[in-house]
Backbone bond lengths (Angstrom), bond angles and torsions (degrees), N, CA, C in turn:
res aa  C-N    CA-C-N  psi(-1)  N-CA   C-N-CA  omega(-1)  CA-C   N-CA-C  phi
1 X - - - 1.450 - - 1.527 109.06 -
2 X 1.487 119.69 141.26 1.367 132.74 177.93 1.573 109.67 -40.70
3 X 1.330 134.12 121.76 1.526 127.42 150.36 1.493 117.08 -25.05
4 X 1.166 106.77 -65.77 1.484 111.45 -160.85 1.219 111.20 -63.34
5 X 1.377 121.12 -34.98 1.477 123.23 -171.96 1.780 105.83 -75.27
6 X 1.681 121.53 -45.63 1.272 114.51 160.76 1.788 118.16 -27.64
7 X 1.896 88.23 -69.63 1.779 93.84 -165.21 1.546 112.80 -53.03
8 X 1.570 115.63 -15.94 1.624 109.32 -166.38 1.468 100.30 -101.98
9 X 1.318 129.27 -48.71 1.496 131.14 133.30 2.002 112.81 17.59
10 X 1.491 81.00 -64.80 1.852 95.49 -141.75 1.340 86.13 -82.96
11 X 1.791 130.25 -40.57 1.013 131.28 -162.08 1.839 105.04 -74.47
12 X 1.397 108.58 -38.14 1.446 101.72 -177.02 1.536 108.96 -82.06
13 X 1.269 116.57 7.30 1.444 102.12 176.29 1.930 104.25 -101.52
14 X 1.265 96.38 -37.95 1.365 92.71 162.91 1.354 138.63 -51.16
15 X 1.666 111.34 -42.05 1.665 105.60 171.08 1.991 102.52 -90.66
16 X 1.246 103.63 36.95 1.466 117.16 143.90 1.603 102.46 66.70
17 X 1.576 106.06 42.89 1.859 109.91 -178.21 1.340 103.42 -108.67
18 X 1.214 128.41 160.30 1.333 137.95 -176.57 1.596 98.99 -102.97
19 X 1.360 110.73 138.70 1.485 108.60 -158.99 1.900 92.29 -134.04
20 X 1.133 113.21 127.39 1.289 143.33 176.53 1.831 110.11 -95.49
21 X 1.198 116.89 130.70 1.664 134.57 -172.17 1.274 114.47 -99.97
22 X 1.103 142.72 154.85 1.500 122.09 157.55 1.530 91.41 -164.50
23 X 1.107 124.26 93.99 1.328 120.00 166.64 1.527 131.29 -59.45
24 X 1.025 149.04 116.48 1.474 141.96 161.18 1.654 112.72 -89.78
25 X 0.772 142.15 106.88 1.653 154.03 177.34 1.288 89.53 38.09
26 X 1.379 130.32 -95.55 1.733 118.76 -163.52 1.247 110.70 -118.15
27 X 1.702 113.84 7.88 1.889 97.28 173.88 1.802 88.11 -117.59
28 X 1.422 84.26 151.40 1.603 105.28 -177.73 1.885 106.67 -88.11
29 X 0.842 125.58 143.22 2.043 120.32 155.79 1.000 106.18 -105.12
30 X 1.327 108.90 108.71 2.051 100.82 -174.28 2.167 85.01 -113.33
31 X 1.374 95.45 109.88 1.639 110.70 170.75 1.491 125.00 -97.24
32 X 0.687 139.83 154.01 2.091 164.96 -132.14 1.248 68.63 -113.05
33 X 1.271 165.55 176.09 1.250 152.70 12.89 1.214 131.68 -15.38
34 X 1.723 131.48 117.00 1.528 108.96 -159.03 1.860 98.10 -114.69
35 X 0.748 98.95 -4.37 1.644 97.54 -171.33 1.500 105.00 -149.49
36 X 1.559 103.39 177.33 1.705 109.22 -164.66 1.827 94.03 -91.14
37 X 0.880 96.22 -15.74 1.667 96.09 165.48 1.188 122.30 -75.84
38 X 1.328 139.40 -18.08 1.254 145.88 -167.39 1.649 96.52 -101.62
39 X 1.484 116.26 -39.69 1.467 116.08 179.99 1.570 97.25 -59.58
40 X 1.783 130.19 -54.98 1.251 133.41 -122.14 1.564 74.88 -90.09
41 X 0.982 124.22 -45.55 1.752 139.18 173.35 1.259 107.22 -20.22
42 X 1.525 107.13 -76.57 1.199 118.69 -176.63 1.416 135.01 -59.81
43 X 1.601 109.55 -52.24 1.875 134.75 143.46 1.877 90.37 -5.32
44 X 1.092 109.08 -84.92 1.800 142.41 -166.46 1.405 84.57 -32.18
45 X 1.113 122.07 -90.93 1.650 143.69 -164.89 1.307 95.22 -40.91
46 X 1.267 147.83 -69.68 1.241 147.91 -145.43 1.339 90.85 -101.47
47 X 1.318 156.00 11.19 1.270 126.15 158.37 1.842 95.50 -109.19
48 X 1.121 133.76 -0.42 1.695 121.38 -168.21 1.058 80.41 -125.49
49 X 1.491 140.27 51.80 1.853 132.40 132.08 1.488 111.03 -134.17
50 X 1.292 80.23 169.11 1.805 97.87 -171.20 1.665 118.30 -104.48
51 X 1.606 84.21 -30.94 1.763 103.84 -159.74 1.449 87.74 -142.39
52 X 1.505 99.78 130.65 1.712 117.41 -166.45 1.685 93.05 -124.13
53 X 1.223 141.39 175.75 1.783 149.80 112.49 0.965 100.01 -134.42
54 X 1.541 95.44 171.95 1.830 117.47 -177.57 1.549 111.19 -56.02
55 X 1.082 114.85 -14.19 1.776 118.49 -164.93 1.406 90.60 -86.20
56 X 1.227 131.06 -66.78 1.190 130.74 169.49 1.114 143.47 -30.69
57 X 1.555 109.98 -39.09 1.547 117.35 167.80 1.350 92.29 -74.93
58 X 1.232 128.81 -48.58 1.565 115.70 -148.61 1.902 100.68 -70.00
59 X 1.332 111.47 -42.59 1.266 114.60 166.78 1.808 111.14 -37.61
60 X 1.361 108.25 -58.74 1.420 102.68 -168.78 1.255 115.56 -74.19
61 X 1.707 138.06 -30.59 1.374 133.19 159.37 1.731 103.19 -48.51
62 X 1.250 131.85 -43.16 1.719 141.52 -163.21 1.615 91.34 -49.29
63 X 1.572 105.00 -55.56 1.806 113.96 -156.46 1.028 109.75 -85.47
64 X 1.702 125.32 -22.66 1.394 127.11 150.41 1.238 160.67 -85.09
65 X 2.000 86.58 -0.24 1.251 109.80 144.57 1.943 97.39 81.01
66 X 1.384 103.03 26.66 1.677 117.34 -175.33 1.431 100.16 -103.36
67 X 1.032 121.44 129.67 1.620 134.17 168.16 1.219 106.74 -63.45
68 X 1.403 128.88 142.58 1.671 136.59 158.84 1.276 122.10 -135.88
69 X 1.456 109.58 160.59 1.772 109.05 167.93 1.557 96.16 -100.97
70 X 1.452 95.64 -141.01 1.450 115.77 -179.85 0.922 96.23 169.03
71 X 2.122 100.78 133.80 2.077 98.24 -179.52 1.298 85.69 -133.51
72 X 1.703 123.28 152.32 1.032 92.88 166.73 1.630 109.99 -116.28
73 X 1.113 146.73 -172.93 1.810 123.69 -138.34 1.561 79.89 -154.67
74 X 1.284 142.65 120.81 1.382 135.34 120.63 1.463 129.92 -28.53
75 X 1.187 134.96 102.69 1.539 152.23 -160.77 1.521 100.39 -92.62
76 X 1.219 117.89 90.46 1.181 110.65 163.84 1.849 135.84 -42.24
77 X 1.220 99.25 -46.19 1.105 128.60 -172.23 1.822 108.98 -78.92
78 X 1.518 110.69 -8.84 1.835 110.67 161.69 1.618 96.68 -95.96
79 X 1.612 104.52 165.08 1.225 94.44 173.89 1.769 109.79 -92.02
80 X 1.216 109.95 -162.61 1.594 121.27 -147.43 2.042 82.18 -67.42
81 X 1.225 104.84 -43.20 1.782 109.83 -165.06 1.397 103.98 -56.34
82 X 1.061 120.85 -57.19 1.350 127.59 -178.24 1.260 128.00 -71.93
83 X 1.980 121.69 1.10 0.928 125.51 157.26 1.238 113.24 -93.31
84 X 1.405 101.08 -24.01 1.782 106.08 -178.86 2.018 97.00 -58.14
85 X 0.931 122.15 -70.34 1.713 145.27 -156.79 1.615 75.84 -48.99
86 X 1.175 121.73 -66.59 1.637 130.89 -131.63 2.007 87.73 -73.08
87 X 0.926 110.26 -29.39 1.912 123.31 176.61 1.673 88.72 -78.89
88 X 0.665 117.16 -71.94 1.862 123.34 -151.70 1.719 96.86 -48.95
89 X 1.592 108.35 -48.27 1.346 128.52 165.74 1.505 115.79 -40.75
90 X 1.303 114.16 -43.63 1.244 116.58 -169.33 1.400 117.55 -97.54
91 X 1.385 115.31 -29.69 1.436 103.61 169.17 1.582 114.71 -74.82
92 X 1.465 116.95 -35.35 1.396 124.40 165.58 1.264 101.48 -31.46
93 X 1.457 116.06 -81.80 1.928 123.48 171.42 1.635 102.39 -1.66
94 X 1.838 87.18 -89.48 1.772 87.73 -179.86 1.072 136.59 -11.98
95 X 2.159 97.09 -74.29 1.806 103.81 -178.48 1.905 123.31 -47.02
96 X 1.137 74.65 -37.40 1.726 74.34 -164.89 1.464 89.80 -72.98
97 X 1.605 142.84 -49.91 1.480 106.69 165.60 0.801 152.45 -58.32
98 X 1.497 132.65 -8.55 0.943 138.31 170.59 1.851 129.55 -84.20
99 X 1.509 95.57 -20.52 1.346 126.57 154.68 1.246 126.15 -66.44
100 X 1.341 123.86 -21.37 1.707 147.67 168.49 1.501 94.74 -60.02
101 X 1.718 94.98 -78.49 1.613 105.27 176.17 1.339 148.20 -53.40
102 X 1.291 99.49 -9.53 1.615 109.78 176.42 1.312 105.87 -119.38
């Protein structure tokens, strides 16, 4: 399992936050959840779709005003190509958000 995702994991459970998962192929969204509304929120969202991307989650933490990380995890179990794409994919993700934002 990823370092980073342990240490951020361990750290948000310690200052006592409820932490929400959402995997997309090899990057994780590990979110702050602050209330039982934000869980029941989320529950909702992820069981009435079919077809998810990263834009989407990140859109729906944006409108709900939920904090997130993002790790992204080497998958043993894809082969080497599809970790390559699924990385290339994900920093792409990044640039162009961060390019939104600035």
């Amino acid at each position: 399992m990823n370092i980073k995702y342990r240490l951020l994991c361990k750290r948000l459970i310690e200052e006592r936050k409820r932490v929400g998962i959402i995997q997309y192929y090899n990057v994780l969204f590990i979110m702050e959840l602050v209330s039982d509304k934000d869980i029941w929120s989320l529950e909702q969202w992820v069981n009435g779709i079919n077809n998810i991307y990263m834009k989407d989650i990140h859109n729906w933490c944006r409108t709900h005003f939920v904090k997130y990380h993002t790790v992204f995890v080497y998958r043993k179990e894809y082969p080497v190509k599809a970790n390559i794409w699924n990385g290339y994919s994900y920093i792409r993700w990044r640039m162009e958000r961060m390019m939104n934002l600035g």
